[in-house]
C-alpha positions in Angstrom: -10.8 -20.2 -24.4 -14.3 -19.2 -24.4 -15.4 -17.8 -27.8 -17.5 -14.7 -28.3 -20.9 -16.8 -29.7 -20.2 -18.7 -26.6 -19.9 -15.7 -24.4 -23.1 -14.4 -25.5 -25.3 -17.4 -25.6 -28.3 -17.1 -23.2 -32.0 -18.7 -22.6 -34.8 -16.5 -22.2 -37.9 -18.3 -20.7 -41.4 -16.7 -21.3 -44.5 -17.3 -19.2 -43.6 -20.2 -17.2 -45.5 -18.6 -14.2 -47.5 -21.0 -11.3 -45.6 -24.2 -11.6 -49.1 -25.6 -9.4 -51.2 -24.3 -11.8 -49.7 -25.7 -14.9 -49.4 -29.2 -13.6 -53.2 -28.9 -12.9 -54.1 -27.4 -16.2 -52.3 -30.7 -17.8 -54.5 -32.9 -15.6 -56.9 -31.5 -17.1 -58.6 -29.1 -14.4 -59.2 -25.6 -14.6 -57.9 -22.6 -11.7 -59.7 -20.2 -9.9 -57.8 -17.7 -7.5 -58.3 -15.9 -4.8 -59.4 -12.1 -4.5 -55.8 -11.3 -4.2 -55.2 -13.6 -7.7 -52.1 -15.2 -5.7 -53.4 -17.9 -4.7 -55.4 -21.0 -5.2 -58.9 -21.0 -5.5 -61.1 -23.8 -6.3 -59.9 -26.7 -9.0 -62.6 -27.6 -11.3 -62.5 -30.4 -13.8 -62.3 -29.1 -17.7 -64.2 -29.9 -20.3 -61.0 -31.0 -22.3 -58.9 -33.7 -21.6 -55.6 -30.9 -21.0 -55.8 -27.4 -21.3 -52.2 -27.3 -22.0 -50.6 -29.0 -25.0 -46.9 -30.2 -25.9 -46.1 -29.5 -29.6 -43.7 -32.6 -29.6 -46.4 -35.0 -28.4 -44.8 -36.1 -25.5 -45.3 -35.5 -21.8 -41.4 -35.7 -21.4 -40.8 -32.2 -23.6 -42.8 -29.0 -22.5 -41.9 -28.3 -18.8 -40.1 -31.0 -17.8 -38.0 -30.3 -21.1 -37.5 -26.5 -19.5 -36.6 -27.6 -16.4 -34.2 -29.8 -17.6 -32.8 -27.6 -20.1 -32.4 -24.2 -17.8 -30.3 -26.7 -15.1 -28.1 -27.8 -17.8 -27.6 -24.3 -18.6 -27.2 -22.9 -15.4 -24.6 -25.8 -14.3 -22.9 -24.4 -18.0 -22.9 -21.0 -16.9 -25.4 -19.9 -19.2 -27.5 -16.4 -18.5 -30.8 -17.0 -18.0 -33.8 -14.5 -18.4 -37.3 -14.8 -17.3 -40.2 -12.7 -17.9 -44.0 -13.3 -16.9 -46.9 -11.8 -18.2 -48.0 -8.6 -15.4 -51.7 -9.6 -13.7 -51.9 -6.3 -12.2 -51.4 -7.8 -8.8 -48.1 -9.7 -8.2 -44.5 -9.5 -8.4 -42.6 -11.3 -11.0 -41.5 -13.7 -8.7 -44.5 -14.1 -7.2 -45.4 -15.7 -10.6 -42.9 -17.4 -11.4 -42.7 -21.2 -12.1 -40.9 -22.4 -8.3 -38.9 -24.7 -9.7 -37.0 -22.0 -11.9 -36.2 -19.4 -9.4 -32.8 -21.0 -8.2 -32.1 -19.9 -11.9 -32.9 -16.9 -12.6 -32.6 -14.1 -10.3 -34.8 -11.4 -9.6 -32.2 -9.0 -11.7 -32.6 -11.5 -14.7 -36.8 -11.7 -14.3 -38.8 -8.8 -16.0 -42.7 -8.3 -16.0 -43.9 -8.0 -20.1 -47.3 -6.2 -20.6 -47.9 -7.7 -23.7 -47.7 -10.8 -26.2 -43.8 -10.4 -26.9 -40.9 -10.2 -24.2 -40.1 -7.2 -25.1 -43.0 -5.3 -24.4 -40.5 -4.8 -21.2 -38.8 -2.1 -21.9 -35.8 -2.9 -18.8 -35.5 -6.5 -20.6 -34.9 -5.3 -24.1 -32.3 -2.9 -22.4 -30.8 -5.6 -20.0 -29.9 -8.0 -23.4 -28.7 -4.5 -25.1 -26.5 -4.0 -22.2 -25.6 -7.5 -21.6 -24.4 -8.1 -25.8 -26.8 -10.8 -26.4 -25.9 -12.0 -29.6 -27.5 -15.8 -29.5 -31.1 -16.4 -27.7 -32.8 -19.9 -27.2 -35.9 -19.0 -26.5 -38.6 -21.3 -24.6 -42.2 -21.2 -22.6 -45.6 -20.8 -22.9 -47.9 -20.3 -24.9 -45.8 -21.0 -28.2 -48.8 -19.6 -30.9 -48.4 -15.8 -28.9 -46.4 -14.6 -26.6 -43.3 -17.5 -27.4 -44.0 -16.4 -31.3 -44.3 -13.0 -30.4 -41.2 -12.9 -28.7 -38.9 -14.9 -31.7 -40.1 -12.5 -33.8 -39.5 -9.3 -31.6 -35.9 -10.7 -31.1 -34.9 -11.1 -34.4 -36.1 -7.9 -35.1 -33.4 -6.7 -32.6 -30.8 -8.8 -35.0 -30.2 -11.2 -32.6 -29.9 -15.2 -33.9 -32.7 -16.8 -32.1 -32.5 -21.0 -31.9 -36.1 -22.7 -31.1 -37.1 -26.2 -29.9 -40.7 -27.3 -30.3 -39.8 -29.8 -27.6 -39.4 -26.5 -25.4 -42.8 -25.1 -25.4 -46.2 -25.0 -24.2 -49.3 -24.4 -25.8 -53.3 -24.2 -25.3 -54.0 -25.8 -28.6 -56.6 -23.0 -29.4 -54.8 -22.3 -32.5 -53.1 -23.9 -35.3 -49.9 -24.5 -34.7 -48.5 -25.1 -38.4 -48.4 -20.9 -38.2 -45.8 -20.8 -35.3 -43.9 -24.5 -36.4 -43.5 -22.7 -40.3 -41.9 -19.2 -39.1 -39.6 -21.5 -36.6 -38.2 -23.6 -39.2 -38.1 -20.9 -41.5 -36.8 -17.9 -39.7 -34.5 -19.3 -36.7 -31.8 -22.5 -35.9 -34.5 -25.0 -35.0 -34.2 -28.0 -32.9 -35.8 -31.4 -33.9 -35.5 -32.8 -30.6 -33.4 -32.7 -27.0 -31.3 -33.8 -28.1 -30.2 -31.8 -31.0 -31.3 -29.4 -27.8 -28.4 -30.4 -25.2 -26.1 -31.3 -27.8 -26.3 -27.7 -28.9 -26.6 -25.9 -25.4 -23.2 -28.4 -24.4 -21.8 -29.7 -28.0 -18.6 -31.0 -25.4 -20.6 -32.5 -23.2 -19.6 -30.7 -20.1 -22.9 -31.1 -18.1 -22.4 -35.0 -18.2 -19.3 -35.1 -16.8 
């Protein structure tokens, strides 16, 4: 029998737009787009060594982590919602990450026009309709529109459950701020483990 914190356990993935672009960004390069800002421009090296930063310290956590993580959920049954930050010229699915859209449909994918998630209005509704009661929330970049987000869901009293291992960041700002309202304010997650253990505590996905 499945129980009702089961039922209503979902991910919600923020700003994981361009897949191309963010492996490039943690090479190290930075983007230019086209006139149409869909797609590639020039790549030009970066002053810094990554533009992107894993909180964890590991290459293996940030998206690879996500990916992982929204397959496992998927294959669990899991809903998944997506939302990406509107750049005036594209679609949501235009924008986002490739490897994610065999996982969350265009029905589950909402454009924000903001820091926090729910800046879109039709998302905000879609949980409401939906009886979200349990969010595990995950993206980029985790010192504004992630934090934005935790904070605009439990606001909504829904439990939210973090993972520094699932997020992103531009290590412009210090991240003790976001780390400190995670550990104090929603069910954090050391590591992937804790992660997958919690997202499949019967180990379903490695059967």
């Amino acid at each position: 029998m499945t129980s009702t914190t089961e039922k209503y356990f979902s991910l919600l993935v923020v700003d994981m737009w361009w897949e191309e672009e963010i492996k490039d960004r943690e090479r190290g390069f930075t983007i230019t787009f086209d006139d149409s800002h869909r797609k590639y421009g020039q790549r030009k090296p970066s002053n810094y060594p990554s533009s992107l930063r894993y909180p964890s310290g590991t290459l293996h956590a940030g998206l690879d982590a996500i990916h992982d993580v929204v397959r496992t959920a998927h294959f669990l049954k899991k809903p998944i919602y997506g939302v990406v930050s509107d750049d005036g010229y594209s679609l949501a699915e235009e924008l986002l990450d490739k490897s994610l859209h065999p996982y969350i449909s265009k029905e589950h994918l909402f454009m924000k026009h903001g820091y926090s998630a729910f800046t879109s209005k039709s998302l905000t509704q879609r949980l409401e309709e939906d009886k979200v009661a349990r969010l595990m929330i995950m993206g980029f970049d985790r010192d504004w529109c992630v934090l934005e987000t935790i904070k605009s869901v439990l606001e909504q009293g829904i439990e939210v459950i973090t993972s520094e291992t699932l997020m992103l960041t531009s290590g412009l700002t210090d991240g003790d701020i976001a780390r400190h309202y995670c550990r104090n304010n929603t069910t954090y997650l050391e590591s992937l483990v804790d992660v997958y253990n919690h997202l499949d505590p019967e180990g379903k996905s490695s059967l």
